[in-house]
C-alpha positions as CSV (number, residue, x, y, z in Angstrom):
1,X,17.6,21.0,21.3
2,X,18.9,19.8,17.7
3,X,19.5,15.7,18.5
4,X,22.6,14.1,16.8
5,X,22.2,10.8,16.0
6,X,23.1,8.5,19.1
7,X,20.2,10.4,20.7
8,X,17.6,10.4,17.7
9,X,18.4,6.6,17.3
10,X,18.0,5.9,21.5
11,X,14.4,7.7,20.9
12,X,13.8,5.6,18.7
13,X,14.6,2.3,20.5
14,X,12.5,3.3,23.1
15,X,9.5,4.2,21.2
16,X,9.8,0.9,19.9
17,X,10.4,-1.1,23.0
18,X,6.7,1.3,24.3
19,X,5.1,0.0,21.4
20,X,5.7,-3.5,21.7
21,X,4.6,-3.9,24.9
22,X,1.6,-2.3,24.1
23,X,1.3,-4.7,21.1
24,X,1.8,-8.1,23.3
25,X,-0.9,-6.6,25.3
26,X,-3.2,-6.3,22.8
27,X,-2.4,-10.0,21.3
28,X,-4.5,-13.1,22.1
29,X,-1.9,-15.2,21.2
30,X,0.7,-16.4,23.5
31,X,3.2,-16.6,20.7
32,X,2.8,-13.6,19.2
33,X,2.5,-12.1,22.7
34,X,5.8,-13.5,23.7
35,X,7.4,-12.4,19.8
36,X,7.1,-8.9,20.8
37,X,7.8,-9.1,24.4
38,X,10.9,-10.1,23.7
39,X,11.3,-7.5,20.6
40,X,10.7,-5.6,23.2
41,X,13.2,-6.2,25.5
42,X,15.9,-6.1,22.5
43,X,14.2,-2.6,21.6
44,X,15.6,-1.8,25.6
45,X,18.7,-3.6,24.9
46,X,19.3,-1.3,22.1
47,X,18.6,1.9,23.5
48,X,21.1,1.2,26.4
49,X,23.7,0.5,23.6
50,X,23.1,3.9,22.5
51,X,22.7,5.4,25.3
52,X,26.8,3.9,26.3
53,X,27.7,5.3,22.5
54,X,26.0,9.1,22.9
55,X,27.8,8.9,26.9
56,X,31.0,7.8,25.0
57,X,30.9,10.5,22.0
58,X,29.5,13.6,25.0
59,X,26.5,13.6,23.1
60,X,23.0,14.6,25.6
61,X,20.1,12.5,25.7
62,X,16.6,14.1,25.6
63,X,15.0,14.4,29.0
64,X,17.3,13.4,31.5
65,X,17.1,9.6,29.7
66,X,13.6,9.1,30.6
67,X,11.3,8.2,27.5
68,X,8.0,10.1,26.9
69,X,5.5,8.7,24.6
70,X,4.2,11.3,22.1
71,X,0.4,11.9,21.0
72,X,0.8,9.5,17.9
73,X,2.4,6.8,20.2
74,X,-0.8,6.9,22.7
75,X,-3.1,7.5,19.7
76,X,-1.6,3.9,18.3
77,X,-2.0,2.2,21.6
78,X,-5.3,3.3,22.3
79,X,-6.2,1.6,18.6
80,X,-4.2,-1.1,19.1
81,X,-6.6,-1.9,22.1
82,X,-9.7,-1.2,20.3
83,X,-9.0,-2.5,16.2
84,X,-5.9,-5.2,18.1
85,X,-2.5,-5.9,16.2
86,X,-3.6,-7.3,13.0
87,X,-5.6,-4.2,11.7
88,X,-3.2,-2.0,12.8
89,X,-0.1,-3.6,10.5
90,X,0.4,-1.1,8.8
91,X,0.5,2.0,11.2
92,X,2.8,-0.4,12.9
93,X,4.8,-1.0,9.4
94,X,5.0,2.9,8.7
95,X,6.3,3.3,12.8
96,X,9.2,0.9,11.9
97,X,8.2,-2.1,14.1
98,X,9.3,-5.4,13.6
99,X,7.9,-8.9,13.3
100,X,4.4,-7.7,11.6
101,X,4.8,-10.6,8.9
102,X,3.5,-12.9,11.7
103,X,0.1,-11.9,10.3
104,X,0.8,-12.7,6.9
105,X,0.2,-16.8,8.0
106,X,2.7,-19.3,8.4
107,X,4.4,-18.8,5.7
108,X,4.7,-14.9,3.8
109,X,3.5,-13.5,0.7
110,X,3.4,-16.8,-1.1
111,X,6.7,-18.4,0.0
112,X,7.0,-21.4,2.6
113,X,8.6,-20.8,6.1
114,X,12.7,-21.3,5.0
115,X,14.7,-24.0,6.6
116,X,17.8,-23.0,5.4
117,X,20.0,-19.9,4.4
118,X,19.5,-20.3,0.7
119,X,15.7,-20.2,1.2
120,X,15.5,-17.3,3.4
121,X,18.1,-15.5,0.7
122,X,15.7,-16.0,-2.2
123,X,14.8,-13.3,-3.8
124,X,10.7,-12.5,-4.0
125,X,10.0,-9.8,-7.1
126,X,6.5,-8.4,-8.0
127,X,5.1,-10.1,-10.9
128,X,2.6,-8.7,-13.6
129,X,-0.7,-9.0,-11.8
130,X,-0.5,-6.4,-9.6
131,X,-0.1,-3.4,-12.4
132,X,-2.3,-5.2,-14.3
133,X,-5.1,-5.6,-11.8
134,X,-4.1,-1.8,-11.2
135,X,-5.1,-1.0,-15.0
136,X,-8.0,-2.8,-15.3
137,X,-9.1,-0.6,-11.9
138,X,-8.3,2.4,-13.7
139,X,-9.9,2.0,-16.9
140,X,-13.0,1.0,-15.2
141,X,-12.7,4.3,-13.2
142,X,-12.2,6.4,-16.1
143,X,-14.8,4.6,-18.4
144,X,-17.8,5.0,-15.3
145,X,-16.5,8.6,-14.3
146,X,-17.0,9.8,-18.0
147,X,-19.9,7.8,-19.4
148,X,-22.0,9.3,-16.2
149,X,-20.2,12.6,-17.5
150,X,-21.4,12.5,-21.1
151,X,-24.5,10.8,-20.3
152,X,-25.5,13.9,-18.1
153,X,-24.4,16.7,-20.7
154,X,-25.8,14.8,-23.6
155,X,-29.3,14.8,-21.1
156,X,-29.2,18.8,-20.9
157,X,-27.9,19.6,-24.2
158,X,-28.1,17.9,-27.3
159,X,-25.2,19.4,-28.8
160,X,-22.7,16.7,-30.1
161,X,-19.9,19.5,-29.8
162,X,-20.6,20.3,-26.0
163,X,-20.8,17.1,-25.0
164,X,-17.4,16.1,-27.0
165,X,-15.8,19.4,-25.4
166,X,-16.8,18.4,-22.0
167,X,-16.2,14.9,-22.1
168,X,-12.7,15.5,-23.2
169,X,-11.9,18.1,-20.3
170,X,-13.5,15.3,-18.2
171,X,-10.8,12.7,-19.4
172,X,-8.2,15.0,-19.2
173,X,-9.0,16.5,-15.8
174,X,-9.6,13.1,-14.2
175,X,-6.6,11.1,-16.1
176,X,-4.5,14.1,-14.9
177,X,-6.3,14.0,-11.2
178,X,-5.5,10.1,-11.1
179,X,-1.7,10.7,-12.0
180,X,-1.3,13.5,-9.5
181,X,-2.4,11.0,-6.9
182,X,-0.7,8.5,-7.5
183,X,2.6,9.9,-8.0
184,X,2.0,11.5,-4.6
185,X,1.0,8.5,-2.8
186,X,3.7,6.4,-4.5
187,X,6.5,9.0,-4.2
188,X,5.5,9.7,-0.5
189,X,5.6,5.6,0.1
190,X,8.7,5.2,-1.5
191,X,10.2,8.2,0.4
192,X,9.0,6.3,3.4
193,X,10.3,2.9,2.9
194,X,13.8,4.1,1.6
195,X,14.3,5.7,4.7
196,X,13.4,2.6,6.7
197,X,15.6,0.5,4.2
198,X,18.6,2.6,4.7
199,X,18.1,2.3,8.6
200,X,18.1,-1.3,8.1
201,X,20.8,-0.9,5.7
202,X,22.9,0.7,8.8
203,X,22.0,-1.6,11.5
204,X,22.8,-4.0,9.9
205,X,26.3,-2.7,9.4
206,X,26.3,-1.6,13.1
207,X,24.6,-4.5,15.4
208,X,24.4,-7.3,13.0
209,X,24.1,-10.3,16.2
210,X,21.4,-8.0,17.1
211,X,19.2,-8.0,13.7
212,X,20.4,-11.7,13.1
213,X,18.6,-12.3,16.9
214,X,15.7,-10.1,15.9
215,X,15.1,-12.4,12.7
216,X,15.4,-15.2,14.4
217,X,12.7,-14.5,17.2
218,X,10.6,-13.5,14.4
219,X,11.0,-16.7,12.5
220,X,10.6,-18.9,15.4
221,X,6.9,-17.3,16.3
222,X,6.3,-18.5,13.1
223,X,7.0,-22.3,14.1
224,X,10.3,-23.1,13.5
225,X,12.7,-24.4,16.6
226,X,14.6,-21.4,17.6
227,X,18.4,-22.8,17.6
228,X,17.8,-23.4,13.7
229,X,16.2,-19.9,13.4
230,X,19.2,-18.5,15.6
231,X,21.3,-20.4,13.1
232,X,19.9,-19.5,9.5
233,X,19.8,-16.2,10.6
234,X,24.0,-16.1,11.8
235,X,24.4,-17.5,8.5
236,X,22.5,-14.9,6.7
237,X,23.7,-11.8,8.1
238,X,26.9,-12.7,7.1
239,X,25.2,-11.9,3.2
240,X,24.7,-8.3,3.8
241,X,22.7,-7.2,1.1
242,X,20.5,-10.6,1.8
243,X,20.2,-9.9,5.3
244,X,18.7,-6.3,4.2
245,X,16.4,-8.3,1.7
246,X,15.2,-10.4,4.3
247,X,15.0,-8.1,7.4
248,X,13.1,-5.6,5.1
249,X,10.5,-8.2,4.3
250,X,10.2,-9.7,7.2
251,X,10.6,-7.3,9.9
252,X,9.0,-4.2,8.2
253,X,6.8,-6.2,5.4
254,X,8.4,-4.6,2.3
255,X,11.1,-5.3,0.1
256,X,14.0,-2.9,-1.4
257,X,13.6,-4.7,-4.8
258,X,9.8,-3.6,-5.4
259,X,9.3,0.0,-4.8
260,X,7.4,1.5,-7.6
261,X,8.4,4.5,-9.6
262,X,6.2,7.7,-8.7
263,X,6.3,8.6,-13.0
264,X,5.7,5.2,-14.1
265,X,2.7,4.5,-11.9
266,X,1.6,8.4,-12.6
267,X,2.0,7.3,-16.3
268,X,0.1,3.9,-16.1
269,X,-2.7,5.8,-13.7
270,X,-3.0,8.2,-16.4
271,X,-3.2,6.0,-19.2
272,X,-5.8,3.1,-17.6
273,X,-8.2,5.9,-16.9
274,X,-8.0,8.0,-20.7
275,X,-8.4,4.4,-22.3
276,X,-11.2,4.0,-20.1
277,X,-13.1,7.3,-20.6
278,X,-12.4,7.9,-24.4
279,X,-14.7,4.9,-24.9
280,X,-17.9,6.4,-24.4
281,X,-16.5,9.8,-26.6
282,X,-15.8,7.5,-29.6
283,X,-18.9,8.5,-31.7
284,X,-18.9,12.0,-30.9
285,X,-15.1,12.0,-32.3
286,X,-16.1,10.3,-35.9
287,X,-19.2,12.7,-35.9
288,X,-22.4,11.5,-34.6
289,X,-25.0,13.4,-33.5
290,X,-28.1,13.5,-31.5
291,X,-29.6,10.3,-30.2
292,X,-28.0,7.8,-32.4
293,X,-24.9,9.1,-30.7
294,X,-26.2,8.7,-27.5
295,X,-27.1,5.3,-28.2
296,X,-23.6,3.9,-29.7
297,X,-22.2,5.6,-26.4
298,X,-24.0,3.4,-24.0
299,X,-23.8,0.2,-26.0
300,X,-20.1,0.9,-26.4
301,X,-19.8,1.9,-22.6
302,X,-21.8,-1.3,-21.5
303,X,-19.8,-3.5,-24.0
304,X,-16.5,-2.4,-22.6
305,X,-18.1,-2.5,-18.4
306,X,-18.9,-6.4,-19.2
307,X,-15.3,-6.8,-20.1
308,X,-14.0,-4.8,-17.2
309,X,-16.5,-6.9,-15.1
310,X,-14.8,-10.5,-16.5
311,X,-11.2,-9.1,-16.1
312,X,-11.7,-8.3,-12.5
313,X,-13.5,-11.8,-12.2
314,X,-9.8,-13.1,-12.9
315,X,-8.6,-11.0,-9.7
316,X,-11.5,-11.9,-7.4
317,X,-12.5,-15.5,-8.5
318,X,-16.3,-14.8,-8.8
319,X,-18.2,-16.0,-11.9
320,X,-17.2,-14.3,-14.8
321,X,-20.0,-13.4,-16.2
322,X,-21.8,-12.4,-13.1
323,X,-19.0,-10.0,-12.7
324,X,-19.8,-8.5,-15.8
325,X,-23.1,-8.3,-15.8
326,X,-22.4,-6.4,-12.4
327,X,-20.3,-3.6,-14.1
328,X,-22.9,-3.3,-16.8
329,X,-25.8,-3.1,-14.1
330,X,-23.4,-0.3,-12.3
331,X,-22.7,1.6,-15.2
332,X,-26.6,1.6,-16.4
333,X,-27.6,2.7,-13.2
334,X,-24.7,5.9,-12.9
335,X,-25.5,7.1,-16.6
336,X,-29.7,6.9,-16.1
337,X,-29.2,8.7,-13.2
338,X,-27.0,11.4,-14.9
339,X,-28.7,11.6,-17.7
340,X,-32.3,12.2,-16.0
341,X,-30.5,15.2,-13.8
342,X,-28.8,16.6,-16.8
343,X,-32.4,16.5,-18.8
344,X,-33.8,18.1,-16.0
345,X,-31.5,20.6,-14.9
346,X,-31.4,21.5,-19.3
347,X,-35.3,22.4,-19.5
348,X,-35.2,24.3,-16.1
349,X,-32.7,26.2,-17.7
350,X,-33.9,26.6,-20.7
């Protein structure tokens, strides 16, 4: 049977409601426990609202009105019993439940719990590090993937040319490998959290004393008096494309202002890792041969690791040049290895 929308929506509401008892169940604290008991109950109150609106419109309801859980829903609860609430964010995120930012802390992603409309309004936008910190990553890969690449080819053949040949289809293959992936992941992640934004979008349109109530709940398990949640949040949904803001990061833990582009993160993810793995190619390309090539390679390639290694230092806080002389230990350790297998597999086959 092909649902219309009053019915697919009414699923949905219940699936939710199932969910968030099994989520109170699984949470220690009281409350967080009582936070979704009570999403819970305005999961029910929802699907009874839809259930009146599919009556009203002669649309049927799936199963005589009585909810089944599917496989994924008893998969989720059976993790949600064994990992509990917190690990399982973001299953929960991607299943459209609500309240999850109540594991962020006390106050979310950086920004202190609001007090009034205008702080709950603000706008929160992705700054620089994260694509930076996402290029440093990917030159690192690119430089370790094709050092260990040329370092094994250069171990069974001498041959400048072979190893330049192969370590440029290696930096094509993998910089073309990375992008595919990530323009994948991002595009299916986008794809995901549009949808999710444009339910938002429509509920809020629909049911707004509901969402403003849902928001509310949500802010007032996170410590703040529940008649001035109840009020910011009557206030707010009066701003609708605030209220979506707001909802979307707080109820589902994303925000309509920061997904990514699949093509420029394909781009970026293909650029990082070529910078990275043309490093150890450079003096193959101007034309040296034979050991000294060799040689400049890995110097280059462990020049360029410590630098890696005190860039990510800036993103994990752990002594600089430790964190360099990590990478550099890393990378010494991959090209040995691959070289010692490449010399050997080159005079067996010789």
């Amino acid at each position: 049977m092909n649902r219309g929308r009053h019915s697919e929506s009414w699923l949905h509401e219940q699936e939710s409601a199932w969910l968030y008892r099994r989520v109170a169940a699984a949470e220690p604290d009281a409350h967080k426990r009582q936070l979704f008991e009570q999403l819970a109950t305005a999961a029910e109150d929802q699907a009874r609202r839809w259930e009146a609106a599919a009556a009203r419109d002669g649309e049927a309801l799936p199963e005589s009105h009585l909810f089944h859980p599917s496989l994924r829903d008893r998969i989720v609860a059976r993790l949600l019993g064994w990992l509990g609430p917190r690990a399982m964010r973001s299953v929960l995120a991607a299943m459209k439940l609500r309240g999850l930012s109540v594991y962020s802390g006390s106050a979310v992603a950086g920004h202190a719990m609001p007090t009034t409309v205008s702080d709950v309004g603000a706008r929160h936008r992705r700054g620089l590090g994260g694509n930076l910190r996402a290029t440093v990553f990917g030159i690192s890969d690119g430089l370790l993937a094709n050092a260990s690449l040329v370092m094994g080819v250069s171990g069974a053949s001498g041959a400048s040319g072979i190893v330049l040949i192969t370590g440029a289809a290696g930096l094509l293959a993998g910089a073309l490998s990375m992008a595919a992936g990530e323009y994948v992941s991002v595009r299916s992640q986008r794809e995901m959290y549009e949808h999710q934004i444009a339910l938002e979008k429509a509920e809020i349109a629909e049911y707004p004393d509901e969402e403003a109530e849902e928001l509310a709940l949500i802010y007032a398990a996170r410590g703040m008096p529940l008649e001035q949640a109840r009020d910011v949040c009557r206030q707010l949904i009066a701003r609708p494309d605030d209220a979506l803001d707001v909802l979307a990061r707080e109820e589902l833990g994303i925000s309509a202002d920061t997904l990514g582009s699949p093509l420029s993160a394909a781009a970026a993810s293909f650029l990082s890792f070529a910078v990275g793995a043309a490093v150890p190619l450079l003096p193959f390309v101007f034309g040296w041969a034979g050991g000294s090539a060799v040689l400049a390679a890995a110097v280059l390639t462990a020049a360029t690791l410590f630098g890696v290694g005190l860039a990510i230092s800036l993103f994990t806080g752990r002594h600089a040049v430790r964190g360099g002389l990590r990478m550099v230990l890393i990378g010494t350790a991959a090209a040995t290895v691959t070289y010692a297998l490449g010399h050997t597999l080159g005079v067996a086959l010789r």
